[in-house]
C-alpha positions in Angstrom: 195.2 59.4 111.1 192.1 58.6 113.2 188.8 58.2 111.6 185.8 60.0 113.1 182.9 57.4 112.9 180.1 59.4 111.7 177.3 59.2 113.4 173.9 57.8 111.4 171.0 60.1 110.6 167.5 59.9 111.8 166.6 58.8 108.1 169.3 55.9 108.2 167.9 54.3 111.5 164.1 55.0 111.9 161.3 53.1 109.0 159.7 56.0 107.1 155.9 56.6 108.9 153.2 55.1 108.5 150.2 56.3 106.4 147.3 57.9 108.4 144.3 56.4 108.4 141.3 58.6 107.0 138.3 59.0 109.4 135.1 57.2 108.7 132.7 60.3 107.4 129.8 58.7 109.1 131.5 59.0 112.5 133.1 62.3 112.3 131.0 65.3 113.6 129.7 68.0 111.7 128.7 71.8 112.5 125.2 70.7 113.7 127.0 69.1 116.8 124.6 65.4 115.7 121.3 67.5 116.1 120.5 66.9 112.8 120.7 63.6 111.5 121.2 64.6 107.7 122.9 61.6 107.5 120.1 59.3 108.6 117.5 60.8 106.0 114.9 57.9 107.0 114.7 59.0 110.6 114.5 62.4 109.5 112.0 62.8 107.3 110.3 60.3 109.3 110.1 62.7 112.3 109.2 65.4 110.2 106.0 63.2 108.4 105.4 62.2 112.5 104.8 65.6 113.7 102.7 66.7 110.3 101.0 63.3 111.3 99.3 64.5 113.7 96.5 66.4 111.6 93.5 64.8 111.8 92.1 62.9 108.6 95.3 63.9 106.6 98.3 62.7 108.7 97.1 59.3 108.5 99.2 59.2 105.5 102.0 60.8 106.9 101.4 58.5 110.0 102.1 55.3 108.5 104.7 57.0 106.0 106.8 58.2 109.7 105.9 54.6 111.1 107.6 52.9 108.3 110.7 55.7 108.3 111.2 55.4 111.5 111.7 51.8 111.3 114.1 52.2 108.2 115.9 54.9 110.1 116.6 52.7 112.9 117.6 49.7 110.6 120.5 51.6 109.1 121.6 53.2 112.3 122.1 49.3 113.5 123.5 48.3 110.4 126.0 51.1 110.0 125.1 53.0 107.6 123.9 56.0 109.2 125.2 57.9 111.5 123.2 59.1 114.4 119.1 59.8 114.0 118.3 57.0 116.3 116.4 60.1 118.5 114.8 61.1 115.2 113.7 57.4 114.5 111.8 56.1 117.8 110.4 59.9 117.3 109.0 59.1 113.8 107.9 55.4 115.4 106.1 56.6 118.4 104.5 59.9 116.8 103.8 57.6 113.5 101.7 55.1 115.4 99.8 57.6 118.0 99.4 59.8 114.8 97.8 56.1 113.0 95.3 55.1 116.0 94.4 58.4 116.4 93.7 59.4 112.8 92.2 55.9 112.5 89.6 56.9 115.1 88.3 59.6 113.2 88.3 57.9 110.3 86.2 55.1 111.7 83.7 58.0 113.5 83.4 59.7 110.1 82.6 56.4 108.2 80.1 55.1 112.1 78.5 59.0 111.3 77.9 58.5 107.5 76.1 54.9 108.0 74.3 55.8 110.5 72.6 58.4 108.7 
């Protein structure tokens, strides 16, 4: 009688796999193709309230609103907690304080006009 060693199965000799690791949301890319920073709303709405800023007398509202946005908007993008929208941000920042000197101008021309007489 010999005996025929069997041989071991795959199961037998190799560790079972290891668990996959689920992708940060934040870093995965979505339909937009990162055009969009929806997940940044900060630096988006702060570009938005930028561009609308630049309405005379009634943007300077918006203006600071974009100035301080933009600055939030790049704060999480640093910290992690957005992803993308840095674009959007220095967008908000730079349109946000243009949009401020220049509403600020005509704010100080209407008030010069009115004491002058």
């Amino acid at each position: 009688m010999e005996s025929d060693p069997t041989p071991a199965t795959s199961s037998q000799t190799q560790p079972p796999p290891l668990p996959q690791a689920q992708p940060d949301p934040r870093s995965t890319p979505d339909a937009t193709g990162g055009i969009i920073p929806y997940k940044n709303p900060a630096a988006l709405i702060g570009y938005y309230l930028g561009i609308f800023g630049m309405f005379p007398l009634l943007g300077l509202p918006l203006a600071i609103a974009a100035l301080v946005l933009g600055i939030v908007g790049l704060r999480r993008r640093a910290q992690g907690k957005a992803y993308g929208g840095s674009v959007h941000a220095w967008v908000a920042i730079v349109l946000g304080s243009i949009a401020s000197l220049y509403n600020g101008f005509f704010v100080f021309l209407i008030v010069a006009a009115a004491v002058s007489g």
